[in-house]
N, C-alpha and C positions, 0 to 999 in steps of 0.2 A: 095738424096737417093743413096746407091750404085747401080754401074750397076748391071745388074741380066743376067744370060747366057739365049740365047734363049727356052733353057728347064727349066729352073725356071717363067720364065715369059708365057709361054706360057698354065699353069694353069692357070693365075689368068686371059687372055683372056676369055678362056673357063668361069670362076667364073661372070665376066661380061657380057656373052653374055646368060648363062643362066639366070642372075637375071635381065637381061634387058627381056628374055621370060617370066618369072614369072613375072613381072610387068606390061608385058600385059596384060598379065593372070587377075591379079586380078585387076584390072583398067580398063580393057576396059566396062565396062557395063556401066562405068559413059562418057568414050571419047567417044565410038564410038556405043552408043547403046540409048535409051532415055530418061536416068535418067541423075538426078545432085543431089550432094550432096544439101542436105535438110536441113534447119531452118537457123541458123543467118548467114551461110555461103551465104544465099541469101537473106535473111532480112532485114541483117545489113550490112554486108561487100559487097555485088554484087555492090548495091546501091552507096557508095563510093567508089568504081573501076570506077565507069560511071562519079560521077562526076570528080573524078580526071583527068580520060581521058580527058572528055570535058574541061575543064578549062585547061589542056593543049594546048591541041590541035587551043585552043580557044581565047587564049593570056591572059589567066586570071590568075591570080593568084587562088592556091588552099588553101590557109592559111585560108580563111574565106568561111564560108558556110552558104549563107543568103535563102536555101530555106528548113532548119532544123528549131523546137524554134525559128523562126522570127532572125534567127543568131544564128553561132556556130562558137567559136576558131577552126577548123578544124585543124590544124596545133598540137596543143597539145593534139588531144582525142588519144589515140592508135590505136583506130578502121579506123583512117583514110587511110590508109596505104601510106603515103607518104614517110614514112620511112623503106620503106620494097619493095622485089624485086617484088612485083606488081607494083609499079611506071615504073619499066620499062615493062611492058605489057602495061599500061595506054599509055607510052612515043611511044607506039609503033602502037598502034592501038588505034583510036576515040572513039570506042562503040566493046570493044571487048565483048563477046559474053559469054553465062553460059558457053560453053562447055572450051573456051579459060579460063575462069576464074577455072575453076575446074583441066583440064591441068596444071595449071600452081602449084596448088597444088598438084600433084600427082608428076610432076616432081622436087618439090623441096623435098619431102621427099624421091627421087630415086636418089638424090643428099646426100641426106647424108645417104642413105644404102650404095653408092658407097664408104664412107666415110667410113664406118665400113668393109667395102672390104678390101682396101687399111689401115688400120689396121690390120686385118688379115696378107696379106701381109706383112707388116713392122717388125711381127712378126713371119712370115716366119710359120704360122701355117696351117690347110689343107683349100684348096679353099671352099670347099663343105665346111667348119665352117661358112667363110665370107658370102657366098650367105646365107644360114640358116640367120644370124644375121640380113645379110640386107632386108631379106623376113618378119621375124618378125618385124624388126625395121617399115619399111612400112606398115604391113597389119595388124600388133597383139595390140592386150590390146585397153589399151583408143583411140591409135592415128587411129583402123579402126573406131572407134564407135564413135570418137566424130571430123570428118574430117572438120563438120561445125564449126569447133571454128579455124577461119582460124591463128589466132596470135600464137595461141600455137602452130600450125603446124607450123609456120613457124619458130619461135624459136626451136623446136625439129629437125627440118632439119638440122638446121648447127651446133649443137652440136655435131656430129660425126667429121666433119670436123676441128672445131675448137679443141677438143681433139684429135685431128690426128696429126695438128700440135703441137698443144702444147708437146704432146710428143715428137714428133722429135724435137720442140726446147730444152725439157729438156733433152734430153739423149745426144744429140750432139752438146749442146750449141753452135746453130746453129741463127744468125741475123736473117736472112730471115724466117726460117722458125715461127721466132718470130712475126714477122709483121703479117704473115699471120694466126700464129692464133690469135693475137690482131683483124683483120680484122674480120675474120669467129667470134669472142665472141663479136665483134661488134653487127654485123649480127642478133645473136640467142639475144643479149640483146633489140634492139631497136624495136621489135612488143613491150615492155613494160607490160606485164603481169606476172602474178603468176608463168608460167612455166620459164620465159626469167629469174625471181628472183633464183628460186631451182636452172637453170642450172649453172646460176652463181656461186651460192655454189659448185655446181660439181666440177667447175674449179678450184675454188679456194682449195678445198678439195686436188683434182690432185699434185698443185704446194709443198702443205703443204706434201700430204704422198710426196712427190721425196724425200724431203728432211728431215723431220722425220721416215717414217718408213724406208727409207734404208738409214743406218749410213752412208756407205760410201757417200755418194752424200750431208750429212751435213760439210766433210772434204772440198767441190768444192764450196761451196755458197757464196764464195765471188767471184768466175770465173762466177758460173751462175746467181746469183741474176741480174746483169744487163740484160740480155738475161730475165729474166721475167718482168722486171722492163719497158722492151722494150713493149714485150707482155700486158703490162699493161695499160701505156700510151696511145699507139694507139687506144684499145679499149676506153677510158676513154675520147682521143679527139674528139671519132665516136661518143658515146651517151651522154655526160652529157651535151649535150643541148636540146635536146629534152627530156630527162630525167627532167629538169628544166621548160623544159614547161611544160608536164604532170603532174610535184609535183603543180608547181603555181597553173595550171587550180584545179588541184582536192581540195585544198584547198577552190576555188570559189563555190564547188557542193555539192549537197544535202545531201551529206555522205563522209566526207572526210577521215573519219578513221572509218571501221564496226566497232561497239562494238562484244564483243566475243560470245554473244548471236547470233547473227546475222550470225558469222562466223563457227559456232559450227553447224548450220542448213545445212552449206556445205560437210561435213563432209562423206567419205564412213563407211557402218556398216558395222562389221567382216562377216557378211551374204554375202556382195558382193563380198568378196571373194572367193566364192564358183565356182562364175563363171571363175576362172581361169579352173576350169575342166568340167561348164555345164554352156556352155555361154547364153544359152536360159535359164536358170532353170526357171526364173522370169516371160519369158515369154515377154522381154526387147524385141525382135525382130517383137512384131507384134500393134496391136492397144493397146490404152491406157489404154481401159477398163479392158484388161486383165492381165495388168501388177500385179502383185502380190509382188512385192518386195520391199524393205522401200525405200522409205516412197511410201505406199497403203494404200488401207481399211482392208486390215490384219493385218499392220504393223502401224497403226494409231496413236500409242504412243512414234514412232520413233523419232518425231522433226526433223524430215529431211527436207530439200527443193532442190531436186534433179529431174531431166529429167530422162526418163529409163532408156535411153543410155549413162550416165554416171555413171551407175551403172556395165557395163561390164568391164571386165577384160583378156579375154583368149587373150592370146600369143602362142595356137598351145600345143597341145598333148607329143609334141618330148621332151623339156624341159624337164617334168615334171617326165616323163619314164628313161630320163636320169639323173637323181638330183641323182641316188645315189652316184654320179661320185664325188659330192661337199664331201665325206668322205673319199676318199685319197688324200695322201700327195702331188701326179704328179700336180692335181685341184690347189692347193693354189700354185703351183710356178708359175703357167701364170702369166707372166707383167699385174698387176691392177686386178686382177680376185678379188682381196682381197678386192683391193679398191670399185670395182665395185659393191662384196655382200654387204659391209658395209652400201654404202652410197642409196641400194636397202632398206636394212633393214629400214633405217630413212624415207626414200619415205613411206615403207607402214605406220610408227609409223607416218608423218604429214598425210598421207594421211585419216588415221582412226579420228585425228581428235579428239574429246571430247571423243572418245573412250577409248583414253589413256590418263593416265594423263599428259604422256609427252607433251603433245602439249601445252597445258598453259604455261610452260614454254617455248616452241617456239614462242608460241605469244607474251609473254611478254618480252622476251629478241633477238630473233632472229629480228634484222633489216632486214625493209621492210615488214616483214611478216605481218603488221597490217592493210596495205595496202588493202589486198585482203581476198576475204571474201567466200574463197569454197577451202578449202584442197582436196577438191577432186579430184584436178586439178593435184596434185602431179600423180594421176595415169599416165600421158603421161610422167614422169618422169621414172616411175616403168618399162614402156614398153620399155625406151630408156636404161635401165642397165639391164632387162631379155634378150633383144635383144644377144649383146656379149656375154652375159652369157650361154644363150643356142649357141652359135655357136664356143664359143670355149669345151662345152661338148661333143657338135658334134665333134670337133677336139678331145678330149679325146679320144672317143667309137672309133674312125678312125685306131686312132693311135695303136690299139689293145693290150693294153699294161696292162688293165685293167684286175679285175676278171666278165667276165657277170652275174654269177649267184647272183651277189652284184646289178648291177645293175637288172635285173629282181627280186629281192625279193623287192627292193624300187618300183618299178613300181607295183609287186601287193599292196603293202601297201599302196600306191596311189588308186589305183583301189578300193580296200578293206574300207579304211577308208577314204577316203574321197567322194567315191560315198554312204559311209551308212549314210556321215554326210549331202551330199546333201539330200537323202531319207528323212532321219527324219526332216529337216528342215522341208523339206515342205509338209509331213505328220504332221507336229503341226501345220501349218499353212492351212489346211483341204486341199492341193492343188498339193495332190498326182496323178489327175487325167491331173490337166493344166501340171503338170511338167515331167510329163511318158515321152512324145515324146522325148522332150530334156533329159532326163538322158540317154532312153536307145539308141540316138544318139549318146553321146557322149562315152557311156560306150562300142558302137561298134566302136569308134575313136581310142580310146584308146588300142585296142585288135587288133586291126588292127596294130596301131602303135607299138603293142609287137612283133607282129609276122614280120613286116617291122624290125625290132633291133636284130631278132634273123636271119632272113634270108639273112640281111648285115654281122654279124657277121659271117655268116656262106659260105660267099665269100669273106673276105674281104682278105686274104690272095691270093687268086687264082686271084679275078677280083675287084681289088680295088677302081678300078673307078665307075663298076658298084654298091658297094654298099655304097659310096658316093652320088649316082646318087638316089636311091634309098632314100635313107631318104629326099636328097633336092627334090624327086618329092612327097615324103608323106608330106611335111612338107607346100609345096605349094598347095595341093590338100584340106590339113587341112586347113590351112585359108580360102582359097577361098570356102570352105562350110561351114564354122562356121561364117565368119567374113566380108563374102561378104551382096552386096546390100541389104537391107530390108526398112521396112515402117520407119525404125526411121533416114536412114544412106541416104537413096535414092529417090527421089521422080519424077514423072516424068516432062518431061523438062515444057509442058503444063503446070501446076499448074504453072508457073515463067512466062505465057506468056504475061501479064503486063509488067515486068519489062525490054521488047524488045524496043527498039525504033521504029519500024516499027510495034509494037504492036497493032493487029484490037481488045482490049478487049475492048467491046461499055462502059464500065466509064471512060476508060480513052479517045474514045473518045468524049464523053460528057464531058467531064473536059476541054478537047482541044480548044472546040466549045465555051466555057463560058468563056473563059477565054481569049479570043483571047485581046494582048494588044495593045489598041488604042495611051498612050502614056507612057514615063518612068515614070510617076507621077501616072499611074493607078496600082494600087497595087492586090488589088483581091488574097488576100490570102483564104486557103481551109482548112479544117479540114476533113482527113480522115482516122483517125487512127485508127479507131474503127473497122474499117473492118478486122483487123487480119492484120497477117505474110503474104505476105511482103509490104502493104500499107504504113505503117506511114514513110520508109524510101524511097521510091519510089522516091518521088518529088524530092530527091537528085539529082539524073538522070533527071528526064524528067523537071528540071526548072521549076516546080509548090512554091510558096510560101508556106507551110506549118507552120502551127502553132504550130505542136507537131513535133515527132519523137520517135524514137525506140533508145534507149542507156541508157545506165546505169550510166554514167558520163552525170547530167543535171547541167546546172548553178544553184544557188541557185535562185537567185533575180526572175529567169525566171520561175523557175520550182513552188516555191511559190506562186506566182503572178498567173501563167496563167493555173496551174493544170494540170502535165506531168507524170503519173506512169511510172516508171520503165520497166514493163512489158504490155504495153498498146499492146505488136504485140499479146502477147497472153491472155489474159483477155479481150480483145476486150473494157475493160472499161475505162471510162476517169474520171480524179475529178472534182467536179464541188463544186468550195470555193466558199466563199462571193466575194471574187475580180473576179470572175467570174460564177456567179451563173446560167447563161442559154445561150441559144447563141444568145440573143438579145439584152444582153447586155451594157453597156457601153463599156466594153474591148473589147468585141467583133466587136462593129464599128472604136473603135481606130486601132485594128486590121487592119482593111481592109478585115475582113472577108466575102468574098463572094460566097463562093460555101460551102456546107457541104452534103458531104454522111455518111449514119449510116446504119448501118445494119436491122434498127427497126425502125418505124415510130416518129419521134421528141417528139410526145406527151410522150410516153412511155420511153422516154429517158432523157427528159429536159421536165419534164411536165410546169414548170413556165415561156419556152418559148411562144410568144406570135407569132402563128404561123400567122400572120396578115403582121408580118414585111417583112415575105417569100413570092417565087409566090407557086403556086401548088406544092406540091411535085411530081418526077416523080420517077415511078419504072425503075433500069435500072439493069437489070439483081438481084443479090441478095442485092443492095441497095438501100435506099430514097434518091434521091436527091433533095437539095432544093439551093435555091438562095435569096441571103439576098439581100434586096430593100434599105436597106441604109448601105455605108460602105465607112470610111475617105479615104483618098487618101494617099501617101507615103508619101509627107509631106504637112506641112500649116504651118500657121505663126500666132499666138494666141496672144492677148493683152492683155491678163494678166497672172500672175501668183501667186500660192500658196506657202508657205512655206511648205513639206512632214515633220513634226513637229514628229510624232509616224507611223512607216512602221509600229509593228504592230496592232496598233489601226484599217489601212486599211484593213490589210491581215482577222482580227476578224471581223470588221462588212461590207469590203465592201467599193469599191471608194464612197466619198460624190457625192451629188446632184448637178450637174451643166453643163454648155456646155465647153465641154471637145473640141470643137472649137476655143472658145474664151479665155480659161484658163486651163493651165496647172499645175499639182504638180512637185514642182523641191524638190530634196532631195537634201541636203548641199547647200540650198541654200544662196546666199548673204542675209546680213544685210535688206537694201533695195531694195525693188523689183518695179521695175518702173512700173507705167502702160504707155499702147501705145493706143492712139485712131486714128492716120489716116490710112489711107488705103493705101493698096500694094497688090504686087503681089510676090510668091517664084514661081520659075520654075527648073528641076532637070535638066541639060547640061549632065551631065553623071553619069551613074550609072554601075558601075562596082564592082566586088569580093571585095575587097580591096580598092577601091578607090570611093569616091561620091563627083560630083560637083554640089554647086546649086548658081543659082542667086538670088539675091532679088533687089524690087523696091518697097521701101519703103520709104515714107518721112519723119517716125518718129520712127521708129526702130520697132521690139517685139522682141516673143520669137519664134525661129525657130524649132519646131518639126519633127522627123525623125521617122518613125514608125519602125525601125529596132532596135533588139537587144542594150541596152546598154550594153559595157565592157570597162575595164580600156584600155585597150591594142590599142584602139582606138584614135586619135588625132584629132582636127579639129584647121583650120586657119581661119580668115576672112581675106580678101584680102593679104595673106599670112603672116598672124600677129597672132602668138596662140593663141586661146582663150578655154575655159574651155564647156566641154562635163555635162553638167547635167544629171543624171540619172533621167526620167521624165515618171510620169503617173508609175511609179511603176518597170519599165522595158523599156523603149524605150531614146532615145536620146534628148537632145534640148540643144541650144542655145542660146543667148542673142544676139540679132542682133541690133546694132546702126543706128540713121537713116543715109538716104541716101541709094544711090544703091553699091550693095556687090556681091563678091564670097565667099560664104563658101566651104570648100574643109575638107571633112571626111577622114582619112586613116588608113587605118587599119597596127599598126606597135608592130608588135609583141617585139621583139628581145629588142626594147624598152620599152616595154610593161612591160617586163621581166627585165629587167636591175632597171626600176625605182621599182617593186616589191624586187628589190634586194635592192632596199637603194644606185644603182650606177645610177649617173646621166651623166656620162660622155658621152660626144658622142652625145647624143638627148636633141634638142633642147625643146622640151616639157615633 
């Protein structure tokens, strides 16, 4: 970048050191106060920051994750974050903590407002624009209201960044600055979500206008095409192998492409856009019950499948006061302000979803797009292009160069029509009494914000700092009361006091107590999903064996088989098939199912269990727990086996009749199946993440059973000679064991895993 004289740079300090105060501003209630960001941000994702820590810190590998579904590819789910700059928080600290995990979110989205700063900047517009941009870009629209969907924040963070560079590579076909934004689009693509896909389009959008919409820069594309080409590459070396794993895995799972039915439920209605100017309308900010907005019991013909809080939308009052600014000519010369409305306008048309009909055809032609299954998601999109958009209007109105009375007649049309349209919404909606607070809140923001526009304008020639100063402190003052803390955004730290490692919550430590393990062969798996948000992922962390989990990417064979909803953190309910009809089960003792808490007495839950096989139930705070009297061990060694001839003949009525000791079902299995009658012994030598050793002392060989997850990506040797992994009992592992005494050695190899799903065999030996 060129140099800049001490008076040119010494703005955009000042631009830094206030949106570093604004950012305390509205962030400290979750650092340094007793809240933490609330739902899968601690559900789903806290849980896998622990375990990643620990298996760091621990000498394990994080690839695999055996206390998820009795096994989980860890390595290819997105949610794991191994591919995302929480690896280094993990790499940094053992057991970092909610408040270090919520930090670290707040500082990567102040990571790329600084990104939108230094944009301002580059284009040499007023500082008071950049802070504006990076105060919305942090605190406004979906990204304050949806902070627990940690992937998407973190893709949304380095898109400022990475369009930072990219622009200075394209204007100055500049190498380095190409690397670096190959790097940063690394970055924002490898969380692997809905948002990381859109922002991709962004860029690619970016590369295409340089060079279509300004002619002169199509005369230079054969000087710059290698400079994007560079930018290209990089990123393409950073994710498409992990991109490779995630396609593989998601093929393996129980939905690998939503149908449009499915993805049409994700969808925002035109109603939720109201809340760009009454973010409460719905009444999204408080308990459940009173939520009124689609999908509700007012709105009951919606087909929505939506959370409240992703029904919000506001970005700040200031915007919207100043939109008349987007009807001169000065508006459309900004660098990308063009690009940035256009590719706004497509966010809201995916966003809305079966609203329009354009999205069918996004669905069905737009790659990737079929992937994911909640357009709604585009909203942290909408918030990353109003961000600039409002702060370079703010640089307009600065610039004084406008007519104000243009812009104040737009603001009252705003004011006018749009607060009669929130009225009457919800006046047909009988819900003119829920929604007063919130309109004539927002309708005194707004008024406020008129007379904050005229009283800048009305210094800015005399004291032009002060009314720069003035919109950036209404602009912060308006987030932080429209867009701070609440019951859907914030919760406090207590409610997560489980998921501490020095945690006194008496089930976990009754879970502790039950579980204590005597040797590597004692398995004592738990089921405790049923308790809510944030149980089912818990065990992640504290090394409990678990049978379920909480994710939306389940394997299929597993999820099948052993009966895993999607949403078990919130439905508190579990399936209960024929392959697993109570917890008394067959599956259940293959399991090694030894402890279960439910929220509800067994009867009432699995009435066809036979509460005979448990001891007493005990109450321990708001759950039953019980303890199962008979439950297999991690592995044995069975003398016979079955042909698995129809999966779903089992899946419809149910494993057959037999001791599931003595005889195992092998799928693909050989021609001939030997039987074994003498006796032996398997014992486990090691059991680690990734890697399992067992001995056997057998004099006439069996079949060796592993009670863990079977997956392809898995290899096993006997005395370091491959042999073939059976997929057994429906879902767990087993072997063919020769007689005589052996090492079996399990590993878990992905990259191989992956290669031979490629049809490439080179390189691995199995």
């Amino acid at each position: 970048m060129p140099a800049y004289s001490l008076s040119e740079t010494w703005p955009w300090a000042r631009a830094l050191f206030v949106f570093a105060f604004g950012w305390v501003i509205c962030a400290w209630p979750w650092l340094l106060g007793d809240l933490t960001v609330a739902g899968a941000a601690k559900s789903q994702f806290y849980p896998q920051l622990i375990f990643l820590a620990q298996s760091l810190h621990g000498g394990e590998s994080p690839f695999w994750n055996p206390y998820i579904f009795t096994g989980f590819p860890q390595i290819a789910d997105p949610r794991s974050l191994i591919f995302s700059p929480y690896a280094l928080l993990a790499a940094i600290d053992e057991n970092p903590g909610l408040r270090a995990f919520d930090a670290m979110g707040f500082a990567l989205l102040a990571l790329g407002g600084i990104g939108w700063i230094f944009f301002f900047r580059m284009n040499r517009w007023h500082w008071a624009g950049g802070v504006i941009a990076a105060l919305i870009f942090c605190f406004g629209g979906a990204t304050a209201w949806r902070m627990q969907n940690v992937n998407s924040v973190v893709t949304l963070s380095f898109l400022p960044l990475a369009f930072l560079y990219l622009e200075l590579a394209l204007r100055r076909n500049n190498i380095f600055y190409a690397i670096l934004a190959g790097l940063f689009a690394a970055l924002m693509i490898l969380p692997r979500v809905q948002v990381s896909l859109l922002a991709s389009y962004f860029m690619l959008a970016r590369i295409l206008w340089f060079f279509l919409a300004e002619p002169k820069n199509l005369e230079r594309l054969r000087y710059s095409l290698p400079t994007v080409l560079i930018s290209i590459f990089i990123c393409l070396v950073l994710v498409v192998v992990p991109l490779l794993f995630t396609y593989d895995f998601l093929l393996s799972t129980t939905k690998p492409v939503p149908n449009f039915a499915d993805v049409a439920k994700g969808s925002l209605h035109p109603a939720h856009f109201l809340t760009m100017l009454v973010p409460d309308i719905f009444a999204s900010a408080g308990d459940s019950i009173n939520f009124w907005g689609p999908p509700s019991i007012p709105w009951n013909d919606s087909g929505l499948n939506l959370t409240q809080n992703m029904t919000v939308l506001y970005f700040g009052s200031l915007p919207l006061l100043l939109g008349g600014l987007i009807f001169t000519r000065k508006f459309w010369g900004g660098k990308n302000m063009a690009l940035l409305f256009v590719f706004l306008a497509l966010m809201v048309i995916y966003a809305l979803g079966k609203f329009t009909p354009a999205f069918q055809y996004i669905y069905a032609w737009a790659p990737g797009v079929k992937f994911f299954a909640r357009p709604a998601d585009a909203g942290f999109l909408i918030s990353a292009m109003i961000a600039p958009l409002a702060g370079y209007l703010a640089h307009r109105f600065l610039a004084a160069e406008d007519n104000p009375f243009l812009l104040l007649g737009f603001g009252c049309l705003v004011l006018l029509g749009g607060f009669w349209l929130a009225w009457a919404t919800a006046d047909a909606q009988g819900q003119i009494i829920t929604a007063s607070p919130a309109l004539l809140l927002s309708a005194l923001t707004f008024a406020i914000g008129t007379f904050v526009l005229v009283f800048s304008r009305s210094v800015l020639r005399t004291w032009p700092q002060l009314a720069a100063s003035a919109l950036v402190l209404f602009v912060l003052i308006d987030l932080r009361l429209h867009n701070g803390p609440n019951i859907v955004t914030a919760a406090p730290r207590a409610d997560y006091e489980m998921l501490d490692r020095d945690s006194g919550h008496p089930l976990v430590a009754a879970i502790d107590k039950n579980l204590t393990q005597k040797s590597l062969n004692a398995l004592d798996r738990i089921e405790i999903g049923t308790l809510g948000a944030p149980w089912p992922n818990l065990t992640a962390g504290r090394k409990y064996y678990h049978i379920l989990g909480d994710n939306a990417l389940r394997l299929a064979w597993i999820s099948e088989t052993l009966g895993s909803p999607d949403d078990i953190g919130t439905s508190k309910k579990r399936d209960f098939l024929p392959t697993f009809p109570k917890y008394d089960s067959d599956l259940a003792r293959i399991l090694g199912l030894r402890l279960i808490a439910l929220p509800k007495p067994m009867e009432s839950v699995s009435p066809a269990s036979d509460l005979k096989g448990f001891s007493p139930p005990r109450n321990i705070g708001d759950a039953y727990v019980y303890i199962a009297n008979q439950a297999f061990p991690r592995i044995w060694m069975a003398d016979n086996a079955q042909p698995l001839t129809s999966r779903a003949e089992v899946l419809a009525n149910g494993f057959p009749q037999m001791d599931y000791l003595k005889t195992v079902l092998l799928e693909d299995a050989p021609a001939v199946l030997p039987a074994f009658t003498a006796k032996g012994t398997a014992s486990l030598r090691l059991y680690r993440h990734t890697e399992i050793e067992i001995e056997t002392q057998r004099t006439a060989g069996g079949y060796l059973v592993l009670a863990d997850a079977w997956h392809p990506w898995w290899q096993a040797t006997i005395d370091n000679q491959p042999t073939k992994i059976y997929r057994a009992n429906m879902m767990f592992r087993a072997v063919i064991v020769p007689a005589g005494d052996h090492v079996i050695r399990f590993k878990f190899q992905p990259f191989c895993g992956l290669l031979r799903d490629m049809h490439i065999t080179a390189g691995c030996k199995n």
